[in-house]
C-alpha positions as CSV (number, residue, x, y, z in Angstrom):
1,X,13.4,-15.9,15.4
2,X,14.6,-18.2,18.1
3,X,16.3,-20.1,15.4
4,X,18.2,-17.3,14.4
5,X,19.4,-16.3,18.0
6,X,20.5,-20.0,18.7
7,X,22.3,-19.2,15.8
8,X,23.6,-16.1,17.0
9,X,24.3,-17.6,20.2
10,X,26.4,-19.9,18.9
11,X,28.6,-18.0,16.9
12,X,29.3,-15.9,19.7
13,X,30.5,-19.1,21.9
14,X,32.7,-19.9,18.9
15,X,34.6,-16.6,18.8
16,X,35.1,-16.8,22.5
17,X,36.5,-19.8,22.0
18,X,38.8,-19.2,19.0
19,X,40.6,-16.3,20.6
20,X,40.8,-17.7,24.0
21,X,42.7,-20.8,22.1
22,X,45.0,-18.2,20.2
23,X,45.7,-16.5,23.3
24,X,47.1,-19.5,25.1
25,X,48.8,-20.6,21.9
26,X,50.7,-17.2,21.8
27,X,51.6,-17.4,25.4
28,X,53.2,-21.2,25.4
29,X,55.1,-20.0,22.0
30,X,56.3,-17.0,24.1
31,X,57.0,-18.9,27.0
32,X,58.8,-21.3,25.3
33,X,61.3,-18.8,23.7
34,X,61.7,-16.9,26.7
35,X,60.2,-13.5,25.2
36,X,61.2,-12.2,21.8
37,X,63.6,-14.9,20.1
38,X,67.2,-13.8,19.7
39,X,70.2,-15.1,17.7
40,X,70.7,-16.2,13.9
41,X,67.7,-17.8,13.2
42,X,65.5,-15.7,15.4
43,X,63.8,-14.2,12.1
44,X,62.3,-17.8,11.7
45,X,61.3,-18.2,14.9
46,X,59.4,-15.2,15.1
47,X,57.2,-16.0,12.3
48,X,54.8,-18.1,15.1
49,X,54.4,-15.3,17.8
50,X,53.7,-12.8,14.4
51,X,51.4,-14.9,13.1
52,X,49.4,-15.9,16.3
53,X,49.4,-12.2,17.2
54,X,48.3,-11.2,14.2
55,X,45.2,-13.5,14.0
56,X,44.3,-12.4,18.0
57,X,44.6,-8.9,17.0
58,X,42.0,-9.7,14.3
59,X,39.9,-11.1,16.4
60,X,39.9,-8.4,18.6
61,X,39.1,-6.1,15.4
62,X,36.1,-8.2,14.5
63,X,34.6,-8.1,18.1
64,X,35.4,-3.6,18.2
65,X,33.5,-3.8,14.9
66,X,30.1,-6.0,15.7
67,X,30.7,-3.9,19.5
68,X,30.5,-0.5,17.9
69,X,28.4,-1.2,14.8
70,X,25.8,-3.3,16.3
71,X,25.6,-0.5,19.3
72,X,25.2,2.4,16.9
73,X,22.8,1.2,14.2
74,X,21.0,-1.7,15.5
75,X,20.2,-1.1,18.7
76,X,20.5,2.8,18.2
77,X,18.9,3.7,14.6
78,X,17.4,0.7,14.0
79,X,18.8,-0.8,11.1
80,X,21.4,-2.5,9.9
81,X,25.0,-1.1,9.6
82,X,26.5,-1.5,5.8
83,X,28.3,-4.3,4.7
84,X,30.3,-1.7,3.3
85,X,31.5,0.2,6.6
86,X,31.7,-2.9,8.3
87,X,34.6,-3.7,5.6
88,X,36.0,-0.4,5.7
89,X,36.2,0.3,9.0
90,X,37.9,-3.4,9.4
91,X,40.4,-2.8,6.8
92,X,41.8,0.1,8.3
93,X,41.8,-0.7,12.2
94,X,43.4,-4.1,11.4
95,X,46.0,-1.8,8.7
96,X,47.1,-0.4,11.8
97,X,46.9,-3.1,14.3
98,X,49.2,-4.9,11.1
99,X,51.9,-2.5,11.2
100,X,52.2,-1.8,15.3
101,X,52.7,-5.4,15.6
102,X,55.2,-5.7,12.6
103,X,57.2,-2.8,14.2
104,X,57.4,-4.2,17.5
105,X,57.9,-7.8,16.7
106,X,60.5,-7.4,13.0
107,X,61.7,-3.9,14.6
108,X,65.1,-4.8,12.6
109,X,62.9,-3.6,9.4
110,X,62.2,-0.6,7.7
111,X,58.1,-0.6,6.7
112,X,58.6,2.6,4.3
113,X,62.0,0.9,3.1
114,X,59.0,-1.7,2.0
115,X,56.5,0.3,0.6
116,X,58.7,2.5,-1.3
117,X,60.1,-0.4,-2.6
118,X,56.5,-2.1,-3.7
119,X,55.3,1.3,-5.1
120,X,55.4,0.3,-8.6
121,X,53.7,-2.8,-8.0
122,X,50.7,-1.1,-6.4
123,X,50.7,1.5,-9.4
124,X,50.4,-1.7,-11.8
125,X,47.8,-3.3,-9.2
126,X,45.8,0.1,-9.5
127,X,46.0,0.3,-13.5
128,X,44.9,-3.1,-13.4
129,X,41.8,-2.7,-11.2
130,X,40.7,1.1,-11.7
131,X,37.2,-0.3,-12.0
132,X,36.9,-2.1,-9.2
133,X,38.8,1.1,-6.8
134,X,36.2,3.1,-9.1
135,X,33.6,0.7,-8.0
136,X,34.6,0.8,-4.2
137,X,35.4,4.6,-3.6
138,X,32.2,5.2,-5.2
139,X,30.4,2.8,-3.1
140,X,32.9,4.8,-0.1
141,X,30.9,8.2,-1.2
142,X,27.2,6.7,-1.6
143,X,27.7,5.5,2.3
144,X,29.2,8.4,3.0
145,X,26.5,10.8,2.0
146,X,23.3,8.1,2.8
147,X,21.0,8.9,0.0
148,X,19.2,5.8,0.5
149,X,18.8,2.9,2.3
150,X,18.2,-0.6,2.2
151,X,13.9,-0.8,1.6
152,X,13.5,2.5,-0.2
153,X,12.3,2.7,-3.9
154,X,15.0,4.6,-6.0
155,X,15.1,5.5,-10.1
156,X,18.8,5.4,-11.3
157,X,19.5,5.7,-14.7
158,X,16.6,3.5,-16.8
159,X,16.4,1.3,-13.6
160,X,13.6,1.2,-10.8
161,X,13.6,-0.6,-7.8
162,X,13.6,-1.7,-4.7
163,X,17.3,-1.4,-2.7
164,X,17.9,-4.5,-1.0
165,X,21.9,-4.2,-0.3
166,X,24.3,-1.9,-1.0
167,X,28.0,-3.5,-1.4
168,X,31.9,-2.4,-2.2
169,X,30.6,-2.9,-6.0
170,X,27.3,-2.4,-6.7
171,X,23.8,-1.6,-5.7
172,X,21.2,-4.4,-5.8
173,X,18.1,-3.5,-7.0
174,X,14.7,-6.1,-7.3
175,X,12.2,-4.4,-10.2
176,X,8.9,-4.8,-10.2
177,X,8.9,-7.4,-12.5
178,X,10.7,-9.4,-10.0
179,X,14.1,-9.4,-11.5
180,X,17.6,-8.4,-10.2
181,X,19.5,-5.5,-11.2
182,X,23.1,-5.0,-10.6
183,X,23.9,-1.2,-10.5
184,X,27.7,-0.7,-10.7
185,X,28.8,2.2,-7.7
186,X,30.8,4.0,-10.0
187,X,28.0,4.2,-12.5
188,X,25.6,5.3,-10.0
189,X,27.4,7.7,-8.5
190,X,27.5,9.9,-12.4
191,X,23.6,9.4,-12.0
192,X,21.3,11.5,-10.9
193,X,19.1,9.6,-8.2
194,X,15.6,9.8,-7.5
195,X,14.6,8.1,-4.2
196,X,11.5,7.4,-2.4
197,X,12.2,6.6,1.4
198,X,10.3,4.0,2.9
199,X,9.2,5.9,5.8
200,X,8.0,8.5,3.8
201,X,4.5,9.5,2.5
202,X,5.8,9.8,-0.8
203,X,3.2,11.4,-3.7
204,X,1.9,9.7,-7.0
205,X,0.2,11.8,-9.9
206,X,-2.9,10.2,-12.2
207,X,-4.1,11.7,-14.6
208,X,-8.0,11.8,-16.6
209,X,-9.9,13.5,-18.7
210,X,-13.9,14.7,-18.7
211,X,-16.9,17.0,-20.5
212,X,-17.0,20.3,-20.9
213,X,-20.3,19.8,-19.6
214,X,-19.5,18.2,-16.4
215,X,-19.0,20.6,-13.4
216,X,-15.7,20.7,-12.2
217,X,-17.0,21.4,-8.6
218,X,-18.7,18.0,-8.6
219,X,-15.9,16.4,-10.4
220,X,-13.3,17.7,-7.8
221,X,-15.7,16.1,-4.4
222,X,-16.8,13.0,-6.0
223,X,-13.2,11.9,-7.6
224,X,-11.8,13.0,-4.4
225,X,-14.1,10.7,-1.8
226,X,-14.1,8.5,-4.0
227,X,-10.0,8.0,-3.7
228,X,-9.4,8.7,0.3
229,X,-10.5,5.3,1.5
230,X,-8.1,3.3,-1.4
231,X,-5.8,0.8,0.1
232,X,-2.6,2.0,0.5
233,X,-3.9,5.6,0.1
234,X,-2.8,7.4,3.1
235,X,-5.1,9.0,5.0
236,X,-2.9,11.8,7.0
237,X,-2.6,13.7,4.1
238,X,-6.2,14.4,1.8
239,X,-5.6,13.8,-1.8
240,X,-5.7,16.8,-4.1
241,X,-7.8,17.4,-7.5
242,X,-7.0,19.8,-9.8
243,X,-7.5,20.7,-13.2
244,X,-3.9,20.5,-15.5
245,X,-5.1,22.2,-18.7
246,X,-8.3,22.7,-21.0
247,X,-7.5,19.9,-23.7
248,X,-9.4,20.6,-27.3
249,X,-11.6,18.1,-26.5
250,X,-12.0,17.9,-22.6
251,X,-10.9,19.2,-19.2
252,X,-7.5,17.2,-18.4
253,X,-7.4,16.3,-14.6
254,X,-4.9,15.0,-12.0
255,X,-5.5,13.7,-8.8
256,X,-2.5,13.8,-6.3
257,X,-2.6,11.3,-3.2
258,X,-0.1,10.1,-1.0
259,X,1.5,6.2,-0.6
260,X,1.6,4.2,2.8
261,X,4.0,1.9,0.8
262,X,5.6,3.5,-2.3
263,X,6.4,-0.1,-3.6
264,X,3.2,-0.7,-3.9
265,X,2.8,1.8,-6.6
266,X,1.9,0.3,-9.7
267,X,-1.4,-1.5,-8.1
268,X,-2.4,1.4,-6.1
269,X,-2.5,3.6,-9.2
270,X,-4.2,0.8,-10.9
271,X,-7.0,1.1,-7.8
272,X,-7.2,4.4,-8.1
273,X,-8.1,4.8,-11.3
274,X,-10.3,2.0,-11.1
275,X,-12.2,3.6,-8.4
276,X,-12.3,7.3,-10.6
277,X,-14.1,5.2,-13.0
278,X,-16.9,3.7,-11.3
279,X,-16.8,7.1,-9.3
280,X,-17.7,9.1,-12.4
281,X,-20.4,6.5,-13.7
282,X,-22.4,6.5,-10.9
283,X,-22.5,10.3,-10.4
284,X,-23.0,11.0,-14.0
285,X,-19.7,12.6,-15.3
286,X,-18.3,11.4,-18.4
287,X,-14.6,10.7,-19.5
288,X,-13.9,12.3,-22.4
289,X,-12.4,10.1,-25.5
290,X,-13.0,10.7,-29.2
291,X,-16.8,9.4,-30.2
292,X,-18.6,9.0,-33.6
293,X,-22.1,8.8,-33.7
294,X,-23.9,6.8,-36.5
295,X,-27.6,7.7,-36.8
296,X,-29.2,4.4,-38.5
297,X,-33.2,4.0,-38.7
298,X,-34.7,0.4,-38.4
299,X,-37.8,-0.3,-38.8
300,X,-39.5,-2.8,-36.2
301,X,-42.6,-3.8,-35.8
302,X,-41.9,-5.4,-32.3
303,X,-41.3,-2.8,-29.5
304,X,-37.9,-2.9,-27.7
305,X,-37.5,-3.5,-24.3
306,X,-36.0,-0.2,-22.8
307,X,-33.8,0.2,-19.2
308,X,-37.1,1.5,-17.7
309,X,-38.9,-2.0,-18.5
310,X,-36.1,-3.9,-16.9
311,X,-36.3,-1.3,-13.7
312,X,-40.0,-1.9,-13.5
313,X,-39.9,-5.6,-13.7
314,X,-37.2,-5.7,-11.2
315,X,-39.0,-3.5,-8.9
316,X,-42.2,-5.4,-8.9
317,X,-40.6,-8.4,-7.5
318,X,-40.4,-6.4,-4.4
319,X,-42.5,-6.8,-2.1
320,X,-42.7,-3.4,-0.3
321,X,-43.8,-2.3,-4.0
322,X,-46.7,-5.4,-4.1
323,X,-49.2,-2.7,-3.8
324,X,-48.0,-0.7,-6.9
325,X,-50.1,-0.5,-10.5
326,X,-48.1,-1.2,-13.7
327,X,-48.6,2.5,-14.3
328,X,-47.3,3.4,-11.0
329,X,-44.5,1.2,-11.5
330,X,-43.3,2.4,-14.5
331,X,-43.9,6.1,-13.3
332,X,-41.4,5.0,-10.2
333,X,-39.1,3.0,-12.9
334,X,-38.3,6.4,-14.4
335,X,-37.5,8.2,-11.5
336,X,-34.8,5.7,-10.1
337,X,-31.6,5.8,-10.6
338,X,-28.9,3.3,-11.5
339,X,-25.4,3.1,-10.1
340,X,-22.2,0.8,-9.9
341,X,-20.0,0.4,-7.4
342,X,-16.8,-1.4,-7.3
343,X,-15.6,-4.3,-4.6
344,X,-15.2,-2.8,-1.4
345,X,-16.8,0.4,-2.0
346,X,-19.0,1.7,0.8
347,X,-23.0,2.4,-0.3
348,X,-24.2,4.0,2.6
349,X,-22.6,4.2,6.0
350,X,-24.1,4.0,9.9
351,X,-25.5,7.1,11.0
352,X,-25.6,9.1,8.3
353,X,-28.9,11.0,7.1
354,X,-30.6,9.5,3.7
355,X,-34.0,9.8,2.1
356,X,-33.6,7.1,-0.6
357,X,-33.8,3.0,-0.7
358,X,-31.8,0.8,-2.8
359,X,-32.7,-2.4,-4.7
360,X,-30.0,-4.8,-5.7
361,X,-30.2,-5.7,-9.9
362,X,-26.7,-7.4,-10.0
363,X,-24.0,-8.6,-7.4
364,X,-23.6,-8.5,-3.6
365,X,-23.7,-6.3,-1.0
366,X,-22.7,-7.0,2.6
367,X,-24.4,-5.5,5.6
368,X,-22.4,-4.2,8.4
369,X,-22.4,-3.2,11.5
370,X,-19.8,-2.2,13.9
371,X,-18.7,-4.7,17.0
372,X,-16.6,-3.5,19.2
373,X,-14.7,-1.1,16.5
374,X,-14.5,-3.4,14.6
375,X,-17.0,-4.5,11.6
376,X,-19.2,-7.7,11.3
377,X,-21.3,-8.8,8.9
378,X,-24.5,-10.1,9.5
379,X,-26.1,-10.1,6.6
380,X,-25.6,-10.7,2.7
381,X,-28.0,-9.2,0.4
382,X,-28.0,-10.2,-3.5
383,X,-30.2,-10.0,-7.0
384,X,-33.7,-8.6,-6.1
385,X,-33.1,-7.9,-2.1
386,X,-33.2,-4.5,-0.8
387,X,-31.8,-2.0,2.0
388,X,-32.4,1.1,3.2
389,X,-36.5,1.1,2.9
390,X,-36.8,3.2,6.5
391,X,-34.8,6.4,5.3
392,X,-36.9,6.1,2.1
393,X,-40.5,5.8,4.2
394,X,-39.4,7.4,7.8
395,X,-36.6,9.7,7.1
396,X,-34.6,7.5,9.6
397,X,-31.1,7.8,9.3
398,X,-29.2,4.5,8.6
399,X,-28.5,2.0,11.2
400,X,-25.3,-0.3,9.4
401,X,-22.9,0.2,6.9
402,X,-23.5,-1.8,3.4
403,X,-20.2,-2.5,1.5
404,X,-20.0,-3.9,-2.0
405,X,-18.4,-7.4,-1.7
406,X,-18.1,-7.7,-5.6
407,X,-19.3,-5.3,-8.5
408,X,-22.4,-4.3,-7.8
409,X,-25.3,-2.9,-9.4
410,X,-28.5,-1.2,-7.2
411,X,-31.5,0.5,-8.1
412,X,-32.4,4.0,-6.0
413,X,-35.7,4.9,-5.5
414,X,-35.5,9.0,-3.9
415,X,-38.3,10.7,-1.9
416,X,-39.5,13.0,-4.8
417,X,-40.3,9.5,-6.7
418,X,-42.4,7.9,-4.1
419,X,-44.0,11.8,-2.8
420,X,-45.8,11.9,-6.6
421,X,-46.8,8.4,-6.3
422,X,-48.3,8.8,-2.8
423,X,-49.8,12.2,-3.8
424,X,-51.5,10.6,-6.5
425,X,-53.2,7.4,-4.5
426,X,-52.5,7.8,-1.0
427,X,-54.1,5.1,-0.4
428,X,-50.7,3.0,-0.9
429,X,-48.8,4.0,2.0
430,X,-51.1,2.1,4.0
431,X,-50.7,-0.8,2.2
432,X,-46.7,-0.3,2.6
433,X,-46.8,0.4,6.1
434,X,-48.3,-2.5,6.5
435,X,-46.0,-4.7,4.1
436,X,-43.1,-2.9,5.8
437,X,-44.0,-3.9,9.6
438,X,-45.0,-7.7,8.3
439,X,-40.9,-8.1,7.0
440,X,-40.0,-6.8,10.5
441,X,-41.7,-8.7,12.1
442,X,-40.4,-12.2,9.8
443,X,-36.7,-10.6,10.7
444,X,-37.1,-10.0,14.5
445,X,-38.6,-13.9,14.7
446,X,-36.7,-15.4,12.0
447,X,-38.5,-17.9,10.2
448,X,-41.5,-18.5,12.2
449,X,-44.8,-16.9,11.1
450,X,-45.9,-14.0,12.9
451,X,-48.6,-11.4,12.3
452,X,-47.4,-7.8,13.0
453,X,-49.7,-6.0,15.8
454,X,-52.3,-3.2,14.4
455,X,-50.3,-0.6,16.5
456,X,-46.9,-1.3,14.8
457,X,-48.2,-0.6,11.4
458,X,-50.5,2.5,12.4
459,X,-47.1,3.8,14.1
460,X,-45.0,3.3,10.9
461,X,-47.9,4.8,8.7
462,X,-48.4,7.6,10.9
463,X,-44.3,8.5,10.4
464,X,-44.9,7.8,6.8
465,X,-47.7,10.3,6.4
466,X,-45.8,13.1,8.8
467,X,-42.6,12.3,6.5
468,X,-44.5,13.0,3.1
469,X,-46.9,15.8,4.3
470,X,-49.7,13.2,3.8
471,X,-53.6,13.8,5.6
């Protein structure tokens, strides 16, 4: 930045300069003829004042232009004026500044004698460069309606792109490969255009399939939720799920959301379908995709280990579930449910109500809480820690936000699981208040050994018993 005003800077001493050296250059070759040269060979002796007067009163063009163009669009609008205008606009002022001095200073000469006599030059000058007039009247029309600018994403012909200038010729576009595309104006201008603005919440469509079975209600909130908080996904306007058509072998969906950036496309769309896919998973909806089903039978004398054996040796790992019979455990292993959750999802949030606890099987999870506004972490939970064990046990609601830092796979244990179990032997929640008030205890005095008081755990079992309508 301070580079480019030195820059700047400097330029603007250089003009100064230039044109106050031309102006005392005119006036010594003025002063020295004594006016306006007269005689025989005054037609030579005019060519210095023309010429020095010709290059001040382009000078003086060049400051008019960056005066009024720098006025109106940069400090005005915002922007930068076109390359284009700038040109224009500097043609036609100097055209005129060109032919008021050539009257005054050759006034012995006829101007229209000249161009009348040049005319079939220019025709043979035009004939020769129709493409490049084509090129620059069309580029004349594009500025002269505004379309687009410089920043916005437009579709013209089989191109897409990013505008990053706009000349007398052509438009340059940048892909989103990365490459350069030179759009002639004349070929753009028999287009039709399609433009994004850059300061526009401009909309995108995708577009996925699911069940018969699966309730379109449910579909419509959890693809929805699961969208909103996408980067790049703006947030002022809430994304819209609707069903398209009933396919002959699914319902066929499209989700409509709105871009912060529209340049950003192609990796937002990826996102979001990447987020409608772990959404669905973990909520039990189904895509819908052509299946065949092979029924084989194997005989085996060995019994398989099922999802429900892994569940039930995770969970008795966990010490809040220490207490638990294998019969108990494998009652509990059946009634928990599995879900995924992609980096950067959110699994529960501060504040909210929740009746469930969660075990990590696979990844990391972050815990949260809010610092001023703004999140910090203090915690990182991975394969066999848990979170969440108060809402199961107390009802409490949650006190930090938990936030998947890679793909993660938890474990959740409801009320209705652990209300059977406690029904059946209720005995246990004894036991797990005391379990419960012995880890807080460890995490309120870090890693020195402490023995939770009698009145903490008779507290936490007595808001255990009153949360599962226990005696």
């Amino acid at each position: 930045m301070a580079a480019s005003q030195a820059n700047r800077k400097n330029r603007i001493i250089l003009f100064v300069l230039t044109t106050v050296a031309t102006a005392l250059a005119l006036y010594f070759v003025w002063s020295h003829f004594g006016g306006l040269p007269k005689g025989d060979h005054a037609k030579l002796q005019k060519i210095p004042i023309f010429v020095l007067a010709a290059l001040l009163g382009y000078l003086f063009v060049r400051a008019l232009n960056a005066a009024i163009f720098d006025l109106i669009f940069r400090f005005r609008k915002g922007y930068e004026a076109p390359t284009l205008a700038r040109n224009v606009f500097t043609l036609l002022v100097f055209a005129i500044v060109f032919v008021i001095l050539f009257r005054n200073v050759y006034f012995e000469y006829d101007l229209g004698a000249l161009f009348t006599t040049s005319a079939i030059f220019g025709v043979i000058i035009g004939l020769a460069l129709q493409d490049t007039l084509g090129n620059f009247f069309a580029g004349i029309s594009l500025h002269a309606d505004r379309p687009f600018q410089v920043g916005d994403v437009i579709v013209v012909g089989s191109h897409v792109g990013v505008v990053e200038s706009i000349t007398w010729r052509a438009i340059k576009l940048r892909t989103f490969t990365n490459r350069i595309v030179l759009v002639s104006n004349s070929n753009a201008a028999r287009e039709s255009i399609e433009v994004s603005p850059r300061n526009n919440l401009n909309a995108r469509l995708v577009f996925f399939g699911t069940l018969y079975s699966d309730s379109p209600a449910k579909t419509i909130h959890v693809v929805r939720e699961a969208v909103r908080d996408a980067d790049n996904v703006s947030d002022k306007i809430t994304p819209i799920v609707r069903i398209r058509n009933f396919g002959d072998s699914s319902i066929d969906w499209e989700i409509k959301y709105w871009l912060e950036d529209y340049a950003k496309y192609n990796d937002t769309d990826a996102l979001v379908r990447q987020r409608i896919w772990y959404a669905l998973r973990r909520n039990g909806l189904t895509f819908a995709f052509p299946t065949r089903t092979l029924y084989l039978e194997r005989q085996s004398a060995a019994r398989p280990i099922t999802a429900e054996d892994q569940i039930a040796d995770r969970l008795s790992a966990v010490d809040i579930f220490a207490p638990l019979s294998p019969d108990e455990l494998r009652q509990l292993s059946k009634a928990t449910v599995v879900h995924v959750f992609a980096p950067g999802e959110t699994l529960i949030r501060a504040g909210d109500e929740g009746s469930s606890m969660f075990v990590v099987h696979n990844g990391r999870v972050a815990v949260q809480i809010s610092d001023r506004g703004t999140p910090r972490t203090v915690a990182s939970l991975t394969d066999g820690n848990f979170f969440g064990e108060m809402a199961l046990f107390t009802g409490e609601p949650r006190t930090a936000n938990v936030v998947a830092v890679e793909e993660t796979e938890v474990f959740e244990i409801g009320h209705a699981a652990m209300k059977h179990i406690f029904h059946t032997n209720p005995d246990l929640a004894e036991s797990i208040s005391w379990t419960i008030t012995e880890r807080q205890a460890d995490l309120a005095r870090g890693s020195e050994s402490a023995q939770p008081s009698i009145a903490q755990s008779a507290g936490l079992l007595s808001s255990i018993k009153r949360f599962f309508g226990l005696r």
